[in-house]
N, C-alpha and C positions, 0 to 999 in steps of 0.2 A: 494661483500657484498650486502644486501637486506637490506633497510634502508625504513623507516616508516610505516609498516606496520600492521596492525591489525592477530592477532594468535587465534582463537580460539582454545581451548586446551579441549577436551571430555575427562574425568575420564571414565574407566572399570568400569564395574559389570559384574556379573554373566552373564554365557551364558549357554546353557545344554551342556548335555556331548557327541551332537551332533551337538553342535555348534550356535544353534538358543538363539537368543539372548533375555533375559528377561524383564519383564515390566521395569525395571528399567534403564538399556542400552537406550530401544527403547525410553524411556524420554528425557534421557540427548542429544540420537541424534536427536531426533524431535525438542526440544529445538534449538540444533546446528542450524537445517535444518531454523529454522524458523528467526535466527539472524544472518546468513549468508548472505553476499552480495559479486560479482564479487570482485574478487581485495583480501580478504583476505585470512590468508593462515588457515588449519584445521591442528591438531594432535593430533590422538587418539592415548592414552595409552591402555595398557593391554596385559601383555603376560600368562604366565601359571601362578595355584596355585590350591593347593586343594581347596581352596573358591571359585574360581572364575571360572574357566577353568581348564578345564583335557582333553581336546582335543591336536590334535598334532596341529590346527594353533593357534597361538596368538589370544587373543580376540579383539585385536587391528584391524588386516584383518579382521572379523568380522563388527566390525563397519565400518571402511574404504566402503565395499563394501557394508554395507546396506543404506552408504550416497550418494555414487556412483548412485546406484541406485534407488534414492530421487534425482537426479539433480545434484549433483556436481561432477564436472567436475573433473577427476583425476589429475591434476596437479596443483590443489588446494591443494595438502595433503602434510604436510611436512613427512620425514623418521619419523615411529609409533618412543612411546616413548615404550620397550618392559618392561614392568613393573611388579611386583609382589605385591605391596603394596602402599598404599596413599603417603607414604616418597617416596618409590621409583621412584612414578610417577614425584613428583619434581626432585628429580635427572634426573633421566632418560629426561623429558621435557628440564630441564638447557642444559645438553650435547648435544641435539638434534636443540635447539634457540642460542647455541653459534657462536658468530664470526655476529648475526645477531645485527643491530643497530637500535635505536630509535623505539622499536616495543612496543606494549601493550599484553596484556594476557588478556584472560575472557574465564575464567577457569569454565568448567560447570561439576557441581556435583548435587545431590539430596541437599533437602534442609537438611534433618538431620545430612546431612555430612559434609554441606558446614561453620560451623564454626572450624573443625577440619582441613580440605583442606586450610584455609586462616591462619591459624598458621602455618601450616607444609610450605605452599608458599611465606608466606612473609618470612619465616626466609630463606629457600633452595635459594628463586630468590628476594633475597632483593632491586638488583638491578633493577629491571625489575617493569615497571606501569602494578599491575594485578589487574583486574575487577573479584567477581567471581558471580556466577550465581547458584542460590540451587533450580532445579527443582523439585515443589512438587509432591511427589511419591502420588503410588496408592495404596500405602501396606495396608490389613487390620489392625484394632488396635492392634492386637497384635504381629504382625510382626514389626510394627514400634515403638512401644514401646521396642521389642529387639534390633532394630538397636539403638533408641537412647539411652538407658541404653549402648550399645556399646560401642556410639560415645563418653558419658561424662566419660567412665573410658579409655579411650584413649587419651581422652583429660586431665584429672586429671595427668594421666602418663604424658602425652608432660610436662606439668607446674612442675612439682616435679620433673623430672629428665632431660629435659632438650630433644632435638631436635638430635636424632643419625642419620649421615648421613656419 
């Protein structure tokens, strides 16, 4: 068992459909890159979906090696969380920090996203002390006005019906 530990936890985005990974990705891992120290452990979510990824690798290897490649050491990564969805990534993250003790979270998402990600992760890892982190995107105004119109009827769904996992 691995007991006290610090986890930072990197959300998916989009990546192309050659694999290169988008303004939004390269946010949350620069963010990573820059609240990272020796000693903790990383796990990037993201596996396939028509939104995100239509490659054959997870967009999880993606990040993994675009952090790798920013300095951190590979046996800092815990096994990816292979995810298709924000719910999923808590799932997927739960299964993945099982059997681990006394550890923290600081869960890094965009800011538009990040009071949806702190609903879905407190209810999924209630047990678990999570920090989370909304780094500010660089979307024009009207891309970010469609993700957040997104984020508050997904969120409207969470509170009216309830947390499926």
């Amino acid at each position: 068992m691995i007991s006290k530990k610090d986890v930072i936890v990197v959300l998916g985005s989009p990546n192309s459909n050659k694999g290169e990974l988008g303004s939004i990705a390269k946010s949350r891992l620069d963010c990573c890159l820059d609240i990272y120290t020796k000693g903790k452990f990383v796990l990037c979510t993201g596996g396939w979906g028509e939104h995100f990824n239509t490659t054959e690798t997870a967009h999880a290897v993606y990040a993994k090696n675009y952090l790798i490649q920013h300095g951190i050491q590979a046996d800092a990564f815990l096994k990816d969380a292979l995810s298709n969805n924000s719910v999923d990534d808590a799932v997927k993250v739960k299964q993945v920090i099982l059997g681990m003790t006394d550890i923290k979270l600081t869960v890094i998402t965009s800011d538009y996203h990040k009071e949806r990600v702190r609903l879905i992760f407190t209810e999924v890892l209630r047990e678990y002390s999570c920090n989370f982190v909304g780094v500010q995107s660089d979307l024009n105004r009207d891309e970010l006005s469609h993700f957040v119109k997104h984020e508050q009827q997904a969120i409207a769904t969470i509170l009216k019906n309830g947390l499926f996992y």
